[in-house]
N, C-alpha and C positions, 0 to 999 in steps of 0.2 A: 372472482365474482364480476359480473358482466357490469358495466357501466348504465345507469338508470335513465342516460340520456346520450343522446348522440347527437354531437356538435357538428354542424355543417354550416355553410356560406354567413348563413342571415337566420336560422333557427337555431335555438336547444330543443329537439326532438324528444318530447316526455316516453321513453319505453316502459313507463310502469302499467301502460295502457298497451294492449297491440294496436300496430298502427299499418291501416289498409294502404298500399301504395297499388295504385290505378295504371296501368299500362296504355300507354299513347303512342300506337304503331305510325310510324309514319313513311312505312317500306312496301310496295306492292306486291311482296311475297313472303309473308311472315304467314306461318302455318294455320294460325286461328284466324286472323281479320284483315290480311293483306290486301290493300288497296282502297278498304273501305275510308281512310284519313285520307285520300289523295291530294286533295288540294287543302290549302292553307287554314281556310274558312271551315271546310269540313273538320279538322284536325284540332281547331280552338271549342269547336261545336261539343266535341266527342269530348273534351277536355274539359269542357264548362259541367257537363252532364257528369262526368263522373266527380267531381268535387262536390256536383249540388246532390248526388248520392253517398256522400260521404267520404271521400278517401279522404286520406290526410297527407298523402304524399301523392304527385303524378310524376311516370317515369317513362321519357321520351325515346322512343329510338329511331335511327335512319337508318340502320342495315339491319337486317334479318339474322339470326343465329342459329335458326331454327336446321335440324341436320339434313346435311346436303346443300347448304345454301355456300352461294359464292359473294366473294368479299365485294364490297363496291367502293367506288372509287371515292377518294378524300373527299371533291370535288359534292360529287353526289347527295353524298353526306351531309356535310356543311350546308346544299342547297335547301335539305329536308330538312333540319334541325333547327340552325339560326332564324330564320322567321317565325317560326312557332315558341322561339325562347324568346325574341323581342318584346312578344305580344304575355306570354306565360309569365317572366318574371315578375310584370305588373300587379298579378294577383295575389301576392304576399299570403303564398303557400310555398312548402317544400318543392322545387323541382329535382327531377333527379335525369342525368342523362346517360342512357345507355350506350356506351361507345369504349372501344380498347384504345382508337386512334391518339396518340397527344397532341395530335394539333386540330382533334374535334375538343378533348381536354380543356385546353386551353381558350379557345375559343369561346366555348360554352361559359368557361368558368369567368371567362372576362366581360360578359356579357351580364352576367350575376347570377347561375345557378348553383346551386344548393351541394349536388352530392353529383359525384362519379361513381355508377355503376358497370364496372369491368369486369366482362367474362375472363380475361387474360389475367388476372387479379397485379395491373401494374407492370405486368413481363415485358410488355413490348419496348423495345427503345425508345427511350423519351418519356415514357410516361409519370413513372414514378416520379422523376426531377420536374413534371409541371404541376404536381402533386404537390410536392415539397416547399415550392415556390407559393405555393398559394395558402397560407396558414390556421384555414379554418375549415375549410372544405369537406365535407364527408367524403369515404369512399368507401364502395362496397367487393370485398376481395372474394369472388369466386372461384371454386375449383371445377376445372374442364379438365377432359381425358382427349389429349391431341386436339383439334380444329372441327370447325364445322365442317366443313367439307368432308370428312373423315371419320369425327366422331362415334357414330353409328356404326358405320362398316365394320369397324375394328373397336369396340367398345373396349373398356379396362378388362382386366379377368380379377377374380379373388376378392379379399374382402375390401370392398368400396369403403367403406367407414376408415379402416387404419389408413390407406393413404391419402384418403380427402383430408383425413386430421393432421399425416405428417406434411402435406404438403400445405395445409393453412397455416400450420405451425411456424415451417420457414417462411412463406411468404409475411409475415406479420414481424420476426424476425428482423428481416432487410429493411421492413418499412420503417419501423422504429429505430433501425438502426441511422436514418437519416431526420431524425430528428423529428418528427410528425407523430402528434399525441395521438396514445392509445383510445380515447374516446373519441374522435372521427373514425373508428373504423368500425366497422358491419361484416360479417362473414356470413356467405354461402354455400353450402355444401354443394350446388351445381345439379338439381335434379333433372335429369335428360340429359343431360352433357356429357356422353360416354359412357354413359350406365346402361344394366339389361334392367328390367324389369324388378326382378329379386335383390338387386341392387339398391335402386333408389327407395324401395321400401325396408331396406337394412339402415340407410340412411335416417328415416321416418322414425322409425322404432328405437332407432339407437340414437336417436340425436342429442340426448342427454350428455353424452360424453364426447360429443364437438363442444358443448357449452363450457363444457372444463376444461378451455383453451382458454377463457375467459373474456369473451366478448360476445354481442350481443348477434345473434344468427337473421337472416330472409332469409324464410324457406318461397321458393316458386314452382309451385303445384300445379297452376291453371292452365286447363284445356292441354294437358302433358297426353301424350301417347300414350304415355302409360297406363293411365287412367284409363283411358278408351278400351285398350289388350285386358285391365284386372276386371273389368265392367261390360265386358260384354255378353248380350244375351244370345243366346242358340249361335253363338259362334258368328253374329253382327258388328261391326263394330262401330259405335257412335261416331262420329265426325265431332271436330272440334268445338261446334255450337252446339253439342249436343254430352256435351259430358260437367253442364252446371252443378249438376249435383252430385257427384264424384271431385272435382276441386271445391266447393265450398266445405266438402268433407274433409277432405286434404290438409284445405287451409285450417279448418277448427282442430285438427288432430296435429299439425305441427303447431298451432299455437298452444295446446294443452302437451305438447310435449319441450314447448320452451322457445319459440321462436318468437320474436318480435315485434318483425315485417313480414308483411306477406304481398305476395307481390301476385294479381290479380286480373284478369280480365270482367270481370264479374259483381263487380266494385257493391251495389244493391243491395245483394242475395249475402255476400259476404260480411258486409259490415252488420244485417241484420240476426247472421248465426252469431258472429261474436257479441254482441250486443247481448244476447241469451246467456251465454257462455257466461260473460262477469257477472250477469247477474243473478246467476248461479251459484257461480263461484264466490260472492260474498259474503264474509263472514257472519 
């Protein structure tokens, strides 16, 4: 049974609620909104806007993940991220920051955010141990099929579900094996992340049974390709500002199938379907 709340930096995280976490691109080539944060100002802007829309979590990134994309340098990194976390920690909400690097890790986390959200869930050298070191911290362990660069080209083959699950398995595993409580962690099943299409909707529908891994799931649906390829009409296919209502779909259907977090571009539109949803959903 999944933990009812999830410990990070400076929050206890109530998940008896879903809880919208807002996406703050801060890379000029990120598939949905690259370059529109570019500068500093613009970047706290987009960030003020989506808390006074609701999220309850914002989650920051400097490199792009998106497939195809190439790694950027430490350097790069750090110059995106750390100004925007100087000014963001003030706000006395959850930060979360998007990065595999551990010396973005560290960084971030010394600075005072919230939660480490890693596509590499922890693999890269170094990270796990800035992890470790830090004794409250969230992190969120996602499952990728190879690198961005590659991803796609070479997708996973066969059923996506059993090795998303064996492979979140071990990685939680290792982590607890270093001493790092089971309620700082969050698992992602990695939608887009080397998955085809019939895939990451195996993932959706079968998500029940990542839960009985026993920890609390982010599903991230928004503005996914995929969505675009299952929604398209006369063989059109929407662009990424054009598929709002296929992820807030997304998002309402992993959280009525057990998801948590949702991790969102669309912050609005989102918090007003689940909104609906509990209130719905009450007894």
């Amino acid at each position: 049974m999944s933990s009812p709340v999830w410990q990070t930096s400076r929050f206890l995280i109530d998940l008896k609620r879903p809880q919208v976490m807002g996406i703050v691109n801060l890379t000029p080539d990120s598939f949905s909104d690259g370059g529109q944060n570019a500068t500093l100002s613009q970047a706290l802007a987009h960030a003020q806007i989506l808390l006074a829309h609701g999220a309850d979590i914002l989650d920051v990134g400097g490199e792009s993940t998106r497939p195809g994309a190439t790694p950027v340098s430490l350097s790069d990194e750090l110059n995106r991220v750390l100004p925007f976390l100087k000014e963001a920690v003030q706000w006395r909400v959850p930060i979360s920051v998007d990065t595999y690097k551990p010396e973005v890790m560290q960084a971030a986390l010394d600075l005072g955010a919230d939660i480490i959200n890693d596509i590499w869930a922890l693999r890269q050298p170094g990270a796990l141990q800035v992890i470790a070191q830090h004794p409250s911290c969230g992190v969120c362990l996602m499952h990728m099929h190879r690198e961005p660069l590659s991803m796609q080209a070479q997708p996973m083959e066969g059923d996506a579900l059993a090795q998303v699950r064996h492979f979140l398995a071990d990685q939680i595993k290792g982590v607890l094996a270093t001493g790092i409580a089971p309620t700082r962690l969050m698992l992602d099943p990695g939608i887009g992340f080397g998955k085809n299409d019939a895939q990451n909707l195996s993932l959706l529908k079968r998500q029940n049974e990542l839960l009985e891994l026993g920890y609390p799931l982010l599903a991230g649906w928004s503005r996914k390709g995929s969505l675009a390829r299952i929604t398209a009409v006369r063989g059109m296919l929407p662009d990424a500002t054009q598929r709002l209502g296929a992820s807030v779909a997304a998002a309402l259907m992993a959280v009525q199938h057990g998801a948590s977090v949702v991790r969102v571009h669309d912050v609005l539109e989102t918090v007003q379907a689940l909104k609906l949803w509990v209130e719905i959903e009450k007894p």
